[in-house]
DRENDO-1510 file (C-alpha; in Angstrom, 1 decimal, always signed):
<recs>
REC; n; res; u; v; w
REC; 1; UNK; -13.6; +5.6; +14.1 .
REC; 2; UNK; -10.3; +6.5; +13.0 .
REC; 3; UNK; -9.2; +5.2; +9.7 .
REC; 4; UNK; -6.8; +2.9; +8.5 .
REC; 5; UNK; -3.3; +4.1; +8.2 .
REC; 6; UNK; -1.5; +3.0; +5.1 .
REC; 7; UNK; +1.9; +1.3; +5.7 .
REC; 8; UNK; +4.5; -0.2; +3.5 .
REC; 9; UNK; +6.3; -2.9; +4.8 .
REC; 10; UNK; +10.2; -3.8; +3.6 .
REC; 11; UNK; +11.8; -7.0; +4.8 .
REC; 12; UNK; +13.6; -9.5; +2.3 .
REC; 13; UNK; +12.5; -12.4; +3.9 .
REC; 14; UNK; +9.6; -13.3; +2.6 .
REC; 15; UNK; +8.1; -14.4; +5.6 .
REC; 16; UNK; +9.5; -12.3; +8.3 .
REC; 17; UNK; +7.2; -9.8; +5.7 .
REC; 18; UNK; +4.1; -11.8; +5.7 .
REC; 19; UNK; +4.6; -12.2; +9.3 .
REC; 20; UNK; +5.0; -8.5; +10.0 .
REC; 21; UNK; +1.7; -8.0; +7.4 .
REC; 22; UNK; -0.5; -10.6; +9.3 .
REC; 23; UNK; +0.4; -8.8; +12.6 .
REC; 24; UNK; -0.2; -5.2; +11.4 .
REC; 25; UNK; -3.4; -6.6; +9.1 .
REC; 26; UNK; -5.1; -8.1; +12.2 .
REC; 27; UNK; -7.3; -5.3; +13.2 .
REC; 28; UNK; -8.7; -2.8; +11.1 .
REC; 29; UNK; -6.3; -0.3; +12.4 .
REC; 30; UNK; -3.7; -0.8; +9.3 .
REC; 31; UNK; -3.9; -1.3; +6.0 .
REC; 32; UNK; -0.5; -2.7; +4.1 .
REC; 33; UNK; -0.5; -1.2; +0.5 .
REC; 34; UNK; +2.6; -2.9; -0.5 .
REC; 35; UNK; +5.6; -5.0; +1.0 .
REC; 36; UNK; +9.0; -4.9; -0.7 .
REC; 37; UNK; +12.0; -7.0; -0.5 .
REC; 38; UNK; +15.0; -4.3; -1.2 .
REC; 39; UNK; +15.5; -1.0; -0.3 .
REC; 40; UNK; +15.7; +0.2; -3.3 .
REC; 41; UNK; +12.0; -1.2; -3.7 .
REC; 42; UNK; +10.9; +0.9; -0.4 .
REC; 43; UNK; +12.3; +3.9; -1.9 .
REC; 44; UNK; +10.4; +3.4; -5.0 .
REC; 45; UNK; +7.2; +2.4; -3.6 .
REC; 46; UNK; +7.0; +5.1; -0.8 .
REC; 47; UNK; +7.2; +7.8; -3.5 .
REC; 48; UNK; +4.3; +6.2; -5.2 .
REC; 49; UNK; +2.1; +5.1; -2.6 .
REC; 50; UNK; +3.0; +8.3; -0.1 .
REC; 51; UNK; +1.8; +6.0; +2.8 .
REC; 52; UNK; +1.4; +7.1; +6.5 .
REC; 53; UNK; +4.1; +5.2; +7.8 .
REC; 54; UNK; +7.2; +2.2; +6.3 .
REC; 55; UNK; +8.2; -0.8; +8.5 .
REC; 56; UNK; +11.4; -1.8; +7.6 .
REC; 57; UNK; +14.1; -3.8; +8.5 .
REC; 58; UNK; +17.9; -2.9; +8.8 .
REC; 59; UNK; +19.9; -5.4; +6.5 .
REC; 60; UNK; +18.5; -5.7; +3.1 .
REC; 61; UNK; +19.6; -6.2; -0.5 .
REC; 62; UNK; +21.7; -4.8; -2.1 .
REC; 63; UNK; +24.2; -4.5; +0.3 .
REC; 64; UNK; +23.0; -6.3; +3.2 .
REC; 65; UNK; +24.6; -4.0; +5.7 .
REC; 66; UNK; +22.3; -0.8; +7.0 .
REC; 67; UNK; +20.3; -0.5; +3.8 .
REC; 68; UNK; +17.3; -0.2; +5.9 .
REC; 69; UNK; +18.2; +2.4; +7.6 .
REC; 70; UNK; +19.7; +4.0; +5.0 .
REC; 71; UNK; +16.3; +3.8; +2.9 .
REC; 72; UNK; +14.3; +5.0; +6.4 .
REC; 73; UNK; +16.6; +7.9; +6.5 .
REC; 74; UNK; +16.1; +8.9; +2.7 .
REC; 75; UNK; +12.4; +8.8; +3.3 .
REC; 76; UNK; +12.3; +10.8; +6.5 .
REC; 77; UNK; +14.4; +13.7; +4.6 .
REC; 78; UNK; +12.3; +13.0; +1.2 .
REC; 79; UNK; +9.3; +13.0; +3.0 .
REC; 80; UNK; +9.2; +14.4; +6.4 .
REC; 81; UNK; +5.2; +13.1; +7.1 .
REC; 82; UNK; +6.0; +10.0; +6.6 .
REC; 83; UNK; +6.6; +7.3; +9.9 .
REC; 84; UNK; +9.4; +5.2; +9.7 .
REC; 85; UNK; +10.0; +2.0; +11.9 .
REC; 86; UNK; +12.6; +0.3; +11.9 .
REC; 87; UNK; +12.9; -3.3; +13.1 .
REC; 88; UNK; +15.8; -5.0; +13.8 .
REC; 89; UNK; +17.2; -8.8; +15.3 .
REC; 90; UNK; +20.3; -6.5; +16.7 .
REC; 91; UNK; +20.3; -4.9; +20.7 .
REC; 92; UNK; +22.9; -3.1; +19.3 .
REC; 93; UNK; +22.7; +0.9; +20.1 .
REC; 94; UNK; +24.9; +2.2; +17.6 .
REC; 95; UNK; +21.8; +1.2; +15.0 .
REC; 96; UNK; +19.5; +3.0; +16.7 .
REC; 97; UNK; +22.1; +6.0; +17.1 .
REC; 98; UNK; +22.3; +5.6; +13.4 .
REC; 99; UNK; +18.8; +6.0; +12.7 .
REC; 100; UNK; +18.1; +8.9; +14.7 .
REC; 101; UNK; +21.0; +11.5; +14.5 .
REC; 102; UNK; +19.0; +13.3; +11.8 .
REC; 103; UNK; +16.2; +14.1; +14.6 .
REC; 104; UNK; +13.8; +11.7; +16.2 .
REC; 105; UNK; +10.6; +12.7; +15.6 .
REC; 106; UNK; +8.2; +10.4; +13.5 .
REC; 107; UNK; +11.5; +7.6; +13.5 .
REC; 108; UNK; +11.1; +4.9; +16.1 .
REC; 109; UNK; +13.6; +1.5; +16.6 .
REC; 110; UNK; +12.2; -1.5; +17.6 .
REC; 111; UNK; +13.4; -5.3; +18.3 .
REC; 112; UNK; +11.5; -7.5; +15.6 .
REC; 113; UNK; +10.6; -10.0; +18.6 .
REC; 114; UNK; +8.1; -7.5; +19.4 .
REC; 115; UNK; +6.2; -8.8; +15.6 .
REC; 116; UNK; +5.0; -11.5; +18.4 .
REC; 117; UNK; +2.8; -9.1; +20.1 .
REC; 118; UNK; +0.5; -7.0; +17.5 .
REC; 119; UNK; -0.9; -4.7; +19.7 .
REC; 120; UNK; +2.6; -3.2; +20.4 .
REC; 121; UNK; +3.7; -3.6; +17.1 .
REC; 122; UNK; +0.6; -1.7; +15.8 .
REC; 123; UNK; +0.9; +1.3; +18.9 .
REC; 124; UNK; +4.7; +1.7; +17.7 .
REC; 125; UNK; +3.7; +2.2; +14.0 .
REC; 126; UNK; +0.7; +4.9; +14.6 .
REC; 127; UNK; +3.2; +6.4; +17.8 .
REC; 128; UNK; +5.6; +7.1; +14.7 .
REC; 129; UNK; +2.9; +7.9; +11.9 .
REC; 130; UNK; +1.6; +10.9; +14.7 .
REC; 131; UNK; +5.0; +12.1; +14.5 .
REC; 132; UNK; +6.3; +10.7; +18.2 .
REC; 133; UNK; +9.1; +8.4; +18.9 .
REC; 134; UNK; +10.0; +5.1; +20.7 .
REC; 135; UNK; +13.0; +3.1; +21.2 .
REC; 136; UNK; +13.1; -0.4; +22.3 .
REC; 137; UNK; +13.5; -0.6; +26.3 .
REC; 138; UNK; +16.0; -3.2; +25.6 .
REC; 139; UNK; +18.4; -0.7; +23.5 .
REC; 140; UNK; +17.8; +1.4; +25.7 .
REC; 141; UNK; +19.3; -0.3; +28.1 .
REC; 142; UNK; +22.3; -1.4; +26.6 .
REC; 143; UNK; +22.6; +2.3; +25.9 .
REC; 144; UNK; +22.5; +3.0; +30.0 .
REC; 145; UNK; +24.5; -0.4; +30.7 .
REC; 146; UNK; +27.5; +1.1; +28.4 .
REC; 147; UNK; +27.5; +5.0; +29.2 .
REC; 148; UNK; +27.0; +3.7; +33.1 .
REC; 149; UNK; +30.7; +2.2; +32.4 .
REC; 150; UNK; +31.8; +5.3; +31.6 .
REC; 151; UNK; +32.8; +8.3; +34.4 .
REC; 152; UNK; +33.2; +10.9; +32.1 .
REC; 153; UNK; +29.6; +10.2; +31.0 .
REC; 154; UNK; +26.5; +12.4; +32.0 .
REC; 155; UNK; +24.7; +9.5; +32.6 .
REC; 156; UNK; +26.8; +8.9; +35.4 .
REC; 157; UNK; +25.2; +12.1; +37.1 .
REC; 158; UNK; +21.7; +10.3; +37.0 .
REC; 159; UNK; +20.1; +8.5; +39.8 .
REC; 160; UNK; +18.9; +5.4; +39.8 .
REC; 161; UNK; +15.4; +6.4; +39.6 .
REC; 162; UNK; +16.5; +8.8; +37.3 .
REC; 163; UNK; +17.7; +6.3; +34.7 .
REC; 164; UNK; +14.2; +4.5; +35.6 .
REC; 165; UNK; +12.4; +7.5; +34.3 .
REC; 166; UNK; +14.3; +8.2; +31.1 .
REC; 167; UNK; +14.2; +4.5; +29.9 .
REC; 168; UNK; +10.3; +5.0; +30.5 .
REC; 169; UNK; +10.2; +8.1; +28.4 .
REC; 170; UNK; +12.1; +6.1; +25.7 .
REC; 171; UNK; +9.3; +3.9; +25.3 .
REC; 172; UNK; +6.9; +6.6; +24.3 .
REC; 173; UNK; +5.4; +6.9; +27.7 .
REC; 174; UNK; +3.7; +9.9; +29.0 .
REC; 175; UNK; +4.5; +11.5; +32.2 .
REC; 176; UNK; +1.0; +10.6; +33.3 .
REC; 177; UNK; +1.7; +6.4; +32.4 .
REC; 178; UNK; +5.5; +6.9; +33.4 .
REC; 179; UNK; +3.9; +7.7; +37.4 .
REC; 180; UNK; +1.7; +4.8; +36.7 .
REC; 181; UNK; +4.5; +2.4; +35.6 .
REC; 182; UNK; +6.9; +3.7; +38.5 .
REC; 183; UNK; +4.2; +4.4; +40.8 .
REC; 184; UNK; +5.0; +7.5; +41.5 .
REC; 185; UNK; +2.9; +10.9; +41.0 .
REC; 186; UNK; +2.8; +13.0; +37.7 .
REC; 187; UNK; +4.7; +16.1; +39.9 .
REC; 188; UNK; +7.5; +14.0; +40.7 .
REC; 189; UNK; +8.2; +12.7; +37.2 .
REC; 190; UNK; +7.7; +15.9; +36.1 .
REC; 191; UNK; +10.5; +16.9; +38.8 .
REC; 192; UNK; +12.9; +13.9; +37.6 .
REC; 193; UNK; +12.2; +14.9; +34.0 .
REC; 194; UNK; +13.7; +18.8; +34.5 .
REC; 195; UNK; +16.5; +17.1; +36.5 .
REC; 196; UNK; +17.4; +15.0; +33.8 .
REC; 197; UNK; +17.5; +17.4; +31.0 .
REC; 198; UNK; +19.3; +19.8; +32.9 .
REC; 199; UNK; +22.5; +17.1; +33.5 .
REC; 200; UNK; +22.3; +16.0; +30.2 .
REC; 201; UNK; +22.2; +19.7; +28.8 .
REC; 202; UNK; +19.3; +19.6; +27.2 .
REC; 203; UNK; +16.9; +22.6; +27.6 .
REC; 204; UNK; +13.1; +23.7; +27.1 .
REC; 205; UNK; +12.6; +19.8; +25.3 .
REC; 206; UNK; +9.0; +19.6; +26.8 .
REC; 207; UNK; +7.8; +17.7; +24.0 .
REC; 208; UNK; +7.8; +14.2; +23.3 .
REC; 209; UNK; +10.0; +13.7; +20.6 .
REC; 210; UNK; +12.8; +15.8; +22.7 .
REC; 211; UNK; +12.5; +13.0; +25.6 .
REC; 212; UNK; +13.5; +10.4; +23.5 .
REC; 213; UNK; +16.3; +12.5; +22.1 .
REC; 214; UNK; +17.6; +12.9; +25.7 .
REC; 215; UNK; +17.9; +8.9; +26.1 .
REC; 216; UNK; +20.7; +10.1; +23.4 .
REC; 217; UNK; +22.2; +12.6; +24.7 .
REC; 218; UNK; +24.8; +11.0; +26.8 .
REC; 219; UNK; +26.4; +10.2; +23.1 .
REC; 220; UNK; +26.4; +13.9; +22.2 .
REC; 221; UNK; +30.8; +13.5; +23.0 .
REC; 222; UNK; +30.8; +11.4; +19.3 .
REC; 223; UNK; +34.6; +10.9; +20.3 .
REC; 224; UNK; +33.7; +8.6; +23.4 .
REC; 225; UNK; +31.2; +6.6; +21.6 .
REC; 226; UNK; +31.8; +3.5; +19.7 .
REC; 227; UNK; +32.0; +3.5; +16.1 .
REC; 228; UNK; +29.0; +2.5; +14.0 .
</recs>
């Protein structure tokens, strides 16, 4: 049996926290070792507790603007081993673009709705802990609803089932559960995956982390993209 990771948990509502502790402390999966209500608290208590992985959500004290982020970013560069979730009440993109410019692996974005179901919740926070990925289907999305709007876009080179297979690879799926959830076989995602990366420029990004950067890539033109 696999033991418990050890997660730190930063929300200044006290309880949206306790909410997001009963969910993760459910199952014998996770074990919360603290839960903070500032980011400059998260920062503190990471470095002391060195946990597997921080849940944390985007607008905290003292600023109540991205401190959460801001804090999630601090620890990824402090300590690169370290999973970071963010959650977040905004299906805003330019958050999650935010997050992730300083490289996606072991960073994952998800709507705090998702606190409802605990067995998603608790996938998304080892998925980051074991260094992978995931971004909320719904922001991803948006992202594909906005870029779609745009010609000069290289999402507007995808095909529909295209832009079917990349918003699956966003949610941490492999290629094996992206041809079950398309119902489709493993060769042809793999063949829709090479297409993909090859419009959107993106070359020998076999691994996991890489395919959730390519649900990015059609930002890479930071002059078309909205501001944050």
């Amino acid at each position: 049996m696999n033991a418990a990771l050890r997660v730190v948990i930063a929300d200044d509502h006290y309880l949206v926290r306790e909410g997001v502790r009963q969910a993760l402390e459910g199952t014998d999966e996770i074990d919360v070792v603290a839960a903070v209500g500032t980011a400059p608290e998260l920062e503190v208590v990471v470095d002391a507790e060195q946990p597997d992985a921080v849940v944390t959500d985007i607008r905290m004290p003292p600023h109540n603007r991205t401190d959460g982020i801001d804090a999630a970013r601090s620890i990824r560069l402090a300590h690169p081993d370290i999973g970071v979730l963010v959650l977040s009440q905004y299906n805003d993109p330019s958050y999650a673009r935010r997050l992730l410019e300083d490289g996606v692996a072991g960073v994952g974005y998800l709507l705090k709705e998702r606190v409802g179901d605990p067995t998603r919740l608790i996938a998304a926070v080892r998925e980051v802990a074991g260094g992978g990925s995931i971004v909320d289907p719904e922001v991803v999305s948006a992202l594909v609803a906005r870029t779609e709007r745009d010609p000069r876009s290289p999402m507007a080179t995808l095909t529909n089932r295209e832009r079917d297979v990349l918003a699956a690879m966003a949610e941490g799926r492999t290629n094996a559960s992206i041809a079950e959830h398309l119902h489709l076989s493993v060769s042809s995602i793999e063949k829709y995956s090479s297409s993909i990366f090859s419009k959107l420029g993106l070359f020998d990004e076999s691994d996991l982390h890489r395919r959730v950067a390519a649900v990015l890539a059609y930002l890479d033109d930071r002059g078309r993209a909205e501001p944050l």
